[in-house]
C-alpha positions in Angstrom: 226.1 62.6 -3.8 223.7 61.4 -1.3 222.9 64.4 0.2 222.2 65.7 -3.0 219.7 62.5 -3.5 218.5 63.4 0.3 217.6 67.2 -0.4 216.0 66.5 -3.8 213.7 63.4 -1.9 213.0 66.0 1.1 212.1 68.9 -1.5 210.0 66.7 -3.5 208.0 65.7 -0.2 207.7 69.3 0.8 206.0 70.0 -3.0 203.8 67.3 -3.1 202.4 68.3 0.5 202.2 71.9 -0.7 199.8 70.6 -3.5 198.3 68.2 -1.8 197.1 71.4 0.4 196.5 73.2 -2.8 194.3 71.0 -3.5 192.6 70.6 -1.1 192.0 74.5 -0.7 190.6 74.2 -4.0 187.8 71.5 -3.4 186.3 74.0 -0.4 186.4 76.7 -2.2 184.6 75.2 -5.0 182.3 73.7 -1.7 181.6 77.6 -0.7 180.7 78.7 -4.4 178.4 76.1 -4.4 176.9 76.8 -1.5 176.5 80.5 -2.7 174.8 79.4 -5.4 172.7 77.3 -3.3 171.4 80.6 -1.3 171.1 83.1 -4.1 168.5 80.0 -5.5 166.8 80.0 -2.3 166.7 83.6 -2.3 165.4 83.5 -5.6 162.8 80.9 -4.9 161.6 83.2 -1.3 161.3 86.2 -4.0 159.4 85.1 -6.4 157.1 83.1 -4.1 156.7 86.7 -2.3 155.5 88.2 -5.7 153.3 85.7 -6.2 151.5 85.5 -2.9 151.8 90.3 -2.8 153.8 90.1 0.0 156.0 93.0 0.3 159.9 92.9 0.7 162.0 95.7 2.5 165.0 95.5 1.6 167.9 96.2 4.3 169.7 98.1 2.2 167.1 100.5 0.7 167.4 103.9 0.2 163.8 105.2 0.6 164.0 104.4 4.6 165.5 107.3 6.5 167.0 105.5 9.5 164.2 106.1 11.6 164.3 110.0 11.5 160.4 109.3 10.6 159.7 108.2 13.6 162.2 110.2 16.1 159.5 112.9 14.6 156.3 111.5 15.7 157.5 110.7 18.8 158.9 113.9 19.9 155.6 116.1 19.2 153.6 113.2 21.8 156.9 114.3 24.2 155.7 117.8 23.9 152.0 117.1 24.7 152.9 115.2 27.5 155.2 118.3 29.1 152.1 120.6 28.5 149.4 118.4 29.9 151.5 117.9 33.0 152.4 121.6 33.6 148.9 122.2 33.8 147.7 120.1 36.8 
């Protein structure tokens, strides 16, 4: 009988630290959505002071930029020049 008692007192500690953890877990994630929140308002804030003031935004993501393959082009034609004016001295 007392081991029973001992086992249900030992199981009952193990559950109450399991949702004392639980808890816990809970309050930072509730902490991190809030946070989130907190930056997509800032965001929002930087934004529509940007429209305001005609500032431009790129956008990191954006399709309309093509990696760079702009400018790889530009360079490479001064690259050429360069060989030609050199062969000629």
């Amino acid at each position: 009988m007392i081991c029973v008692l001992l086992g249900f007192m030992y199981k009952k500690g193990q559950i109450q630290k399991h949702v004392k953890h639980v808890i816990e877990l809970e309050k930072e994630m509730l902490r991190n959505h809030a946070e989130i929140i907190d930056l997509h308002r800032q965001i929002d804030l930087i934004k529509n002071q940007a429209l305001r003031t005609g500032a431009t935004i790129l956008k990191l993501n954006d399709g309309s930029m093509n990696d760079g393959q702009d400018l790889l082009h530009e360079v490479n034609p001064g690259k050429k020049l360069l060989r030609r004016t050199s062969n000629l001295k």
